[in-house]
ZALORO-890346 format. One record per residue (C-alpha): residue in three letters; x, y negated, z; residue number from 1. Coordinates in steps of 0.2 Angstrom, whole numbers, always signed. Layout:
   aa      x      y      z    i
  ALA      X      Y      Z  NUM
...
***
This chain:
   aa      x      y      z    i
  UNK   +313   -381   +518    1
  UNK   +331   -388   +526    2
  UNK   +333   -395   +511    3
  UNK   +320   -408   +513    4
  UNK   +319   -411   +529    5
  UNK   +325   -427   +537    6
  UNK   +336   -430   +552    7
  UNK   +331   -439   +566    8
  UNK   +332   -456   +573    9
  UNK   +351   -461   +577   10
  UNK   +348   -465   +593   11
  UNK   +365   -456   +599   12
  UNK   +378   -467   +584   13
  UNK   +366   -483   +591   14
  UNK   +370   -480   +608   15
  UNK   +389   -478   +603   16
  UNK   +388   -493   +591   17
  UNK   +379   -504   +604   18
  UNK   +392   -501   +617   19
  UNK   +410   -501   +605   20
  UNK   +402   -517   +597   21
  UNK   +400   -527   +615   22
  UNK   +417   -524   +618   23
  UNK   +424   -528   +604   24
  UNK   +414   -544   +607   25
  UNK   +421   -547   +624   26
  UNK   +439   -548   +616   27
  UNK   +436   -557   +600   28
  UNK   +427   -571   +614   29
  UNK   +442   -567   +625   30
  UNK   +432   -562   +641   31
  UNK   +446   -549   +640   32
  UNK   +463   -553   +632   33
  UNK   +468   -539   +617   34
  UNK   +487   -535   +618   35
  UNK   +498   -542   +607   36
  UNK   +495   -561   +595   37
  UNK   +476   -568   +594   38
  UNK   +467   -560   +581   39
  UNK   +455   -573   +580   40
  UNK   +468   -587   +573   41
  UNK   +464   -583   +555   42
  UNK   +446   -589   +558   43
  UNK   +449   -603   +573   44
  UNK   +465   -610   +558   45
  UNK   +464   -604   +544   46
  UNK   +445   -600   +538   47
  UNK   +438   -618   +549   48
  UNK   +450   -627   +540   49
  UNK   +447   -620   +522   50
  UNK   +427   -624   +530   51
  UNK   +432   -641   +530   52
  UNK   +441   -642   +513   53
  UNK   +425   -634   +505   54
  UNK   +411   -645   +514   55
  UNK   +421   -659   +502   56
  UNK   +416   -648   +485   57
  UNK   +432   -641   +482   58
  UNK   +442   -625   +484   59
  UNK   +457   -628   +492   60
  UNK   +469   -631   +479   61
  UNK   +486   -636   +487   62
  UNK   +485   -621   +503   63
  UNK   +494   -606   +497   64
  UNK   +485   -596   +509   65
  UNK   +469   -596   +498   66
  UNK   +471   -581   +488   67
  UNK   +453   -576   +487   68
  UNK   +441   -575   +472   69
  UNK   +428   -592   +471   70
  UNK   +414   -580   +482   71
  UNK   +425   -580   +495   72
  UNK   +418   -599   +499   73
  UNK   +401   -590   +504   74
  UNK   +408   -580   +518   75
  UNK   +419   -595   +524   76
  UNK   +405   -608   +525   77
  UNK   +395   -594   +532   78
  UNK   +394   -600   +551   79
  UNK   +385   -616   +544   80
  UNK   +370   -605   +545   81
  UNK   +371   -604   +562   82
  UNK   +372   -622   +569   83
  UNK   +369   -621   +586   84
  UNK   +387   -611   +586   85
  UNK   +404   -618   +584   86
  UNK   +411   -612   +568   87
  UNK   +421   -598   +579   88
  UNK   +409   -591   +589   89
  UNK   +396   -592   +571   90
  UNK   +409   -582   +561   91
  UNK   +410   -569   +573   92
  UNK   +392   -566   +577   93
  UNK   +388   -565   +554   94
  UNK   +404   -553   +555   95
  UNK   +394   -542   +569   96
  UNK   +378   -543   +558   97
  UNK   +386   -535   +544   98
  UNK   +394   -522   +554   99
  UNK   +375   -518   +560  100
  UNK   +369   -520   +542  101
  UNK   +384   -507   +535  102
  UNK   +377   -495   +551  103
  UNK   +359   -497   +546  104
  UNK   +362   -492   +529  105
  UNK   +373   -477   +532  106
  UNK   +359   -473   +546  107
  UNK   +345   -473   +533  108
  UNK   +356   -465   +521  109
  UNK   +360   -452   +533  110
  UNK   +341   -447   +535  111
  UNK   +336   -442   +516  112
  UNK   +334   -427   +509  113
  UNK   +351   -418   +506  114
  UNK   +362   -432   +518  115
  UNK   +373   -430   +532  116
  UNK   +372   -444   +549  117
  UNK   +391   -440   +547  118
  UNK   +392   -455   +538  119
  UNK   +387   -469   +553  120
  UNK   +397   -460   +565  121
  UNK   +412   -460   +552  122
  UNK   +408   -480   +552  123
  UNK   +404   -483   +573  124
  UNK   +422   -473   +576  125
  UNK   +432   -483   +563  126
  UNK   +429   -500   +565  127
  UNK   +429   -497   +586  128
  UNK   +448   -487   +583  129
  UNK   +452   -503   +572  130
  UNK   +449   -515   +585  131
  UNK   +444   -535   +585  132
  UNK   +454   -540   +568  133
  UNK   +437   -532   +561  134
  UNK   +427   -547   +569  135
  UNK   +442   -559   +565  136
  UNK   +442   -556   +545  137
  UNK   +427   -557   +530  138
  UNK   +431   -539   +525  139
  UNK   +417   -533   +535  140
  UNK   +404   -541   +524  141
  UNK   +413   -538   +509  142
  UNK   +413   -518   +512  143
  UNK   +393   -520   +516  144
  UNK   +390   -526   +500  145
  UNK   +401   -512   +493  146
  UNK   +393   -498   +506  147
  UNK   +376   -506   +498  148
  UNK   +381   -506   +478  149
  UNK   +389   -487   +482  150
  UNK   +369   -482   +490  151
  UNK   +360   -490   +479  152
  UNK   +371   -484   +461  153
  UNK   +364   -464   +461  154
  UNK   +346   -471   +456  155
  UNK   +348   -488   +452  156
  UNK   +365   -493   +443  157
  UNK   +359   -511   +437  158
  UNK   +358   -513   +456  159
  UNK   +375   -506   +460  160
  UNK   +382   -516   +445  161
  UNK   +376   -532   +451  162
  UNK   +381   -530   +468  163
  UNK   +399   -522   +463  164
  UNK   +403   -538   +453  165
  UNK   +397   -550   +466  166
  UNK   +410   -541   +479  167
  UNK   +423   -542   +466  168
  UNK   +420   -563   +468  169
  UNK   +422   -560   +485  170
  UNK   +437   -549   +486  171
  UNK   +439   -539   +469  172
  UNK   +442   -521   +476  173
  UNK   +422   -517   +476  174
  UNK   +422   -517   +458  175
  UNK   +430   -500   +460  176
  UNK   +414   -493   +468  177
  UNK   +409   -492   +447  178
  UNK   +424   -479   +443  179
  UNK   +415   -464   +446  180
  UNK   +397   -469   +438  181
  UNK   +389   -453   +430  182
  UNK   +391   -455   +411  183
  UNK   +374   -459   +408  184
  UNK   +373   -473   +418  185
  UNK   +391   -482   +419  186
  UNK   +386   -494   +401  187
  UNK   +371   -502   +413  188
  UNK   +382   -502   +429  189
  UNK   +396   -510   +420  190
  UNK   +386   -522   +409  191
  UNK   +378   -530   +424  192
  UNK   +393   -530   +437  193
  UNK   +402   -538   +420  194
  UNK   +387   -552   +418  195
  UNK   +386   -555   +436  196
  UNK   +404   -560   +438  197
  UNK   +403   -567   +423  198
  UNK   +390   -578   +426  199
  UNK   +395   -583   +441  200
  UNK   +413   -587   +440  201
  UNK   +406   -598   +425  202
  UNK   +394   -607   +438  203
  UNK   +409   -606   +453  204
  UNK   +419   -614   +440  205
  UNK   +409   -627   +435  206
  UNK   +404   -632   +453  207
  UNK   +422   -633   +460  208
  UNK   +437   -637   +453  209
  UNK   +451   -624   +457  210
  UNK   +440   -608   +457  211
  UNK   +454   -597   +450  212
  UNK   +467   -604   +457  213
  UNK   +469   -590   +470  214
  UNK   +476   -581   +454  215
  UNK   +494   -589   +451  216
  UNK   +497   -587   +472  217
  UNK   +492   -569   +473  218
  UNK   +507   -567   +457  219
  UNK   +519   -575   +467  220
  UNK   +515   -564   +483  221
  UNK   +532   -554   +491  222
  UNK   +531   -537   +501  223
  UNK   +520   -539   +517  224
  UNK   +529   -531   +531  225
  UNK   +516   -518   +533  226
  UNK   +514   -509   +518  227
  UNK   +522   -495   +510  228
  UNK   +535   -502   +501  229
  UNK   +542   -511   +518  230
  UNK   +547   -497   +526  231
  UNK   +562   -498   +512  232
  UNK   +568   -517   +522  233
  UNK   +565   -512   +539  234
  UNK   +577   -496   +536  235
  UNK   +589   -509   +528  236
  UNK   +589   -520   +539  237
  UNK   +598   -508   +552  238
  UNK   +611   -505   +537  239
  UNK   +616   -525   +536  240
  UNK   +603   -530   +524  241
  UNK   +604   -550   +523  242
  UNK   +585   -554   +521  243
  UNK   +575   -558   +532  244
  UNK   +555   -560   +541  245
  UNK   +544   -575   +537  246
  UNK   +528   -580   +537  247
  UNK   +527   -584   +518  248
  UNK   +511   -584   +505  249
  UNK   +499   -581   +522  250
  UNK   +508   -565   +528  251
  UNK   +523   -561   +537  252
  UNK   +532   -555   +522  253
  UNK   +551   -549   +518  254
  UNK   +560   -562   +511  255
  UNK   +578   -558   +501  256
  UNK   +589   -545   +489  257
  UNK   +579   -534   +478  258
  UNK   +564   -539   +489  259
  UNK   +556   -546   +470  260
  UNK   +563   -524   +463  261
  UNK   +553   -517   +477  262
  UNK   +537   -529   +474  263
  UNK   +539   -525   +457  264
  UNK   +540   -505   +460  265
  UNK   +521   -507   +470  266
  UNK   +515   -515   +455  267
  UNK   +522   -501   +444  268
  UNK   +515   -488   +456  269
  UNK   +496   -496   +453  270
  UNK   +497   -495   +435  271
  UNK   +501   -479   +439  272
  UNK   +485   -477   +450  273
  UNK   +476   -484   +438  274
  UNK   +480   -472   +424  275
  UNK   +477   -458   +435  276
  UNK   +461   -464   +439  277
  UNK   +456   -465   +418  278
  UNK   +463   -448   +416  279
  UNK   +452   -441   +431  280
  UNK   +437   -451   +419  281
  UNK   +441   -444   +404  282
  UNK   +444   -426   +409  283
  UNK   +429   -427   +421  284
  UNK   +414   -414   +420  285
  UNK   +405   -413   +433  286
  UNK   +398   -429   +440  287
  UNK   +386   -425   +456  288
  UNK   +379   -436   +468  289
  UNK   +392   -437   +479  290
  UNK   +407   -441   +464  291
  UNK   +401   -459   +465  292
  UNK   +406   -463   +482  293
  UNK   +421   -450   +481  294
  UNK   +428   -456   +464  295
  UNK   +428   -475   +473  296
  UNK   +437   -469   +489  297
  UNK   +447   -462   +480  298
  UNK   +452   -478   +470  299
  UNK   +452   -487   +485  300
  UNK   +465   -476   +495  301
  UNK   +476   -476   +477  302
  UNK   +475   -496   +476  303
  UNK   +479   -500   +494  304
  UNK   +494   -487   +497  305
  UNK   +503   -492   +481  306
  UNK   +499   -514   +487  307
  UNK   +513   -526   +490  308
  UNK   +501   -530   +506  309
  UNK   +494   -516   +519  310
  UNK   +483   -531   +531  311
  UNK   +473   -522   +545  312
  UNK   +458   -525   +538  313
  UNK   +461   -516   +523  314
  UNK   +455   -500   +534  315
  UNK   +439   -510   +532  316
  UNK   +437   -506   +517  317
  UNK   +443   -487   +515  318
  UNK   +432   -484   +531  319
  UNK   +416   -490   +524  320
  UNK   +421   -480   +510  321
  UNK   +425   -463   +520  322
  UNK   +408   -467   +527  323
  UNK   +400   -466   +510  324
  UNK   +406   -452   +507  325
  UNK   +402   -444   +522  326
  UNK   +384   -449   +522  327
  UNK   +383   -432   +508  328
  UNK   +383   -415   +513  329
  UNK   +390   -408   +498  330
  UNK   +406   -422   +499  331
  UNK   +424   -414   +498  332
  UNK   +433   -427   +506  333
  UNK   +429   -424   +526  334
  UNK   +449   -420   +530  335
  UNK   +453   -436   +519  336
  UNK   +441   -447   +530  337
  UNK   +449   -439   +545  338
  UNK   +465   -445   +540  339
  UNK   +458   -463   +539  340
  UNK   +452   -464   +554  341
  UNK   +469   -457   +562  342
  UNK   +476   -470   +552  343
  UNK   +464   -483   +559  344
  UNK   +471   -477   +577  345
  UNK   +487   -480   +570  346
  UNK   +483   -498   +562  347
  UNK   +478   -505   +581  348
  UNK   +494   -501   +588  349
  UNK   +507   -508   +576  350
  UNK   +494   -525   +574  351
  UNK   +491   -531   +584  352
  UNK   +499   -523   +599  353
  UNK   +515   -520   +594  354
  UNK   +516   -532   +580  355
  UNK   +531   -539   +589  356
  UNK   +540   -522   +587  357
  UNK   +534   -522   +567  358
  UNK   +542   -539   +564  359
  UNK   +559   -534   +574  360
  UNK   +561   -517   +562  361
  UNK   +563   -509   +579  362
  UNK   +560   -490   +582  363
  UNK   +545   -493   +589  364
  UNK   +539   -503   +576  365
  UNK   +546   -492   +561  366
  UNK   +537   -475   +568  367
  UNK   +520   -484   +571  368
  UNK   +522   -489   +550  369
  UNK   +530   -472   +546  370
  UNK   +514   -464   +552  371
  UNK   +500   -475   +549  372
  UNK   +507   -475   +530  373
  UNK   +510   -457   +529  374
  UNK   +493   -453   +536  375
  UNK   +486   -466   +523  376
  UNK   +498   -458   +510  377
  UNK   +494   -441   +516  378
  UNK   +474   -446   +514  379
  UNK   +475   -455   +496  380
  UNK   +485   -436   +488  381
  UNK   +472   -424   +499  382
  UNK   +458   -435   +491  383
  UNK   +464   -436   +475  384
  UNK   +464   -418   +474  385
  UNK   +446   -413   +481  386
  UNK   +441   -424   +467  387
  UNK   +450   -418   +452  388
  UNK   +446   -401   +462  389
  UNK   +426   -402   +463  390
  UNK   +425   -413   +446  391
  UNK   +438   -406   +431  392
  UNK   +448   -387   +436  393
  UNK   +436   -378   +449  394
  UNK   +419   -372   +442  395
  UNK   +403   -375   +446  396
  UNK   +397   -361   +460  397
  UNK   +387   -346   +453  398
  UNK   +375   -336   +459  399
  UNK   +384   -319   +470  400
  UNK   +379   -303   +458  401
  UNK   +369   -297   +473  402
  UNK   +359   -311   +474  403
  UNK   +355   -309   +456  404
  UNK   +352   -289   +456  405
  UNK   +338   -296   +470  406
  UNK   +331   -308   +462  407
  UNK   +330   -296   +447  408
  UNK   +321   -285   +457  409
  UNK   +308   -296   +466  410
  UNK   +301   -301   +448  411
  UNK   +300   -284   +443  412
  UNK   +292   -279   +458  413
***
């Protein structure tokens, strides 16, 4: 029967993977130069000398550019594994690992009964349209342990649990992968995920001084040049607003009047996210195999539109999530995951090869940021939609009356 069947070997998304993957290489090593500022300073600066800071037993308590949950040291001290590498050249090879281990289990995925390869192509495309920031961040393997807690939760929750809190000690946006577990199963997903981080940010805290100090520097964060709520200053700016552009908390960030109103406005819109999100749970009916992964992009899309900070690598994440979703036949959310990825088109351009033009507020700049945020915008409502769509208003499909008259006249027969 179709239904059962399995799909073949990816050999044509390998192929695709294999080549997009050595070119990306070639530019994160520099055999060719990507336009626009080296991605790669945040791992040749920043992550190597947090390494060092860490190698002592300790977070880095006075750098206000560590704003990461205490997990976030595992992905940093990552490249020791590899000690016939500088740290460089360690970090980017791990990064490529988890890119191949996010494919390999969208691949498998894909070849079940009932899934779609759509996934692992949604996966090869994104991270190629995203560039060499992918190599140059830990975002990569802190979507595959989220792409691996979303697989595993439709049979095993504890699993899912357990992996979802130990990405949120990594980076804290793959606990949302727990959003949309069926009812019968969301008390063992989210008892584990809350032991896990519980038990481990006892042991991180015990180990290291400073394990939540990451906490009182994300508060004092500003807007981030790149996100939503930006868009508001690099208008101004052409208008005589008196602020101005610096590199402040680890971004470039707006700095200036009623930047603290705006900031305070992103905030308002993800409480407001996140009372959506409840009222989609409450009012939820219908929870299929393919709500997990939905409910989750969902949340993911809602929490980074509505951020004080749109990085690059945040597509990471909502393209490992797309993938997900993707990796089901039955999914709603294919035109959603086609926005992302135009988004991710988007993304390279205004960072990092016009990054230049983003931090002038110039027209260049202003259109790349007006589309890659109205696509991202344009994908978060769509999404939201299909879900409240296939879950709450629209009922389940029955069966057509002829269908049923032949039916009825088969077992009479």
């Amino acid at each position: 029967m179709t239904g059962t069947r399995r799909e073949g070997f990816p050999y044509a998304p390998l192929l695709v993977w294999a080549l997009t993957r050595t070119v990306l290489l070639l530019f994160v090593f520099r055999v060719f130069v990507f336009p626009g500022p080296d991605v790669a300073s945040d791992v040749t600066v920043i992550y190597q000398g947090w390494y060092e800071v860490l190698r002592t037993g300790t977070f880095p308590l006075d750098d206000v550019t560590w704003q990461y949950p205490p997990a976030a040291a595992l992905p940093v001290l990552s490249p020791a594994l590899l000690p016939f590498l500088d740290y460089t050249s360690a970090f980017f090879v791990l990064a490529l690992l988890a890119d191949l281990l996010v494919f390999a289990l969208l691949g498998y995925a894909g070849r079940r009964p009932g899934k779609s390869p759509r996934g692992a192509w949604v996966w090869v495309a994104g991270v190629a349209l995203l560039g060499p920031t992918v190599y140059a961040r830990y975002d990569v393997m802190v979507t595959a342990v989220a792409v691996a807690a979303l697989l595993a939760g439709v049979r095993h929750p504890r699993a899912m649990g357990a992996l979802a809190g130990f990405g949120a000690l990594l980076k804290v946006w793959p606990v949302l992968v727990l959003v949309g577990a069926a009812k019968g199963s969301a008390g063992r997903a989210w008892g584990t995920a809350a032991v896990t981080v519980g038990g481990l940010g006892l042991l991180a805290g015990v180990a290291m001084p400073g394990a939540f100090s990451f906490l009182a520097y994300q508060r004092n964060r500003g807007t981030e040049v790149e996100s939503l709520g930006s868009l508001v200053f690099h208008v101004a700016r052409h208008f005589g607003w008196e602020g101005e552009v610096l590199l402040n908390y680890g971004s470039v960030e707006f700095l200036g009047p009623h930047v603290g109103l705006v900031s305070g406005a992103a905030l308002l819109l993800t409480a407001v996210a996140f009372g959506w999100m409840l009222l989609w749970r409450l009012c939820a009916k219908r929870f299929l195999a393919h709500t997990l992964a939905e409910a989750a992009f969902v949340a993911g899309l809602m929490f980074t539109v509505t951020s004080r900070v749109i990085s690059p690598q945040y597509m990471v994440w909502l393209v490992g999530l797309a993938a997900v979703c993707l990796c089901f036949r039955g999914t709603r959310m294919t035109r959603p995951a086609a926005l992302v990825l135009a988004a991710a088109l988007v993304t390279v351009l205004e960072f990092p090869v016009f990054f230049s033009h983003v931090v002038a507020s110039d027209a260049i700049g202003v259109a790349l940021l007006v589309a890659r945020n109205g696509l991202l915008v344009a994908a978060t409502l769509l999404a939201a939609r299909e879900l409240w769509r296939g879950t709450v208003s629209q009922p389940p499909p029955t069966v057509p009356p002829q269908a049923t008259r032949s039916k009825a006249s088969l077992a009479s027969s």
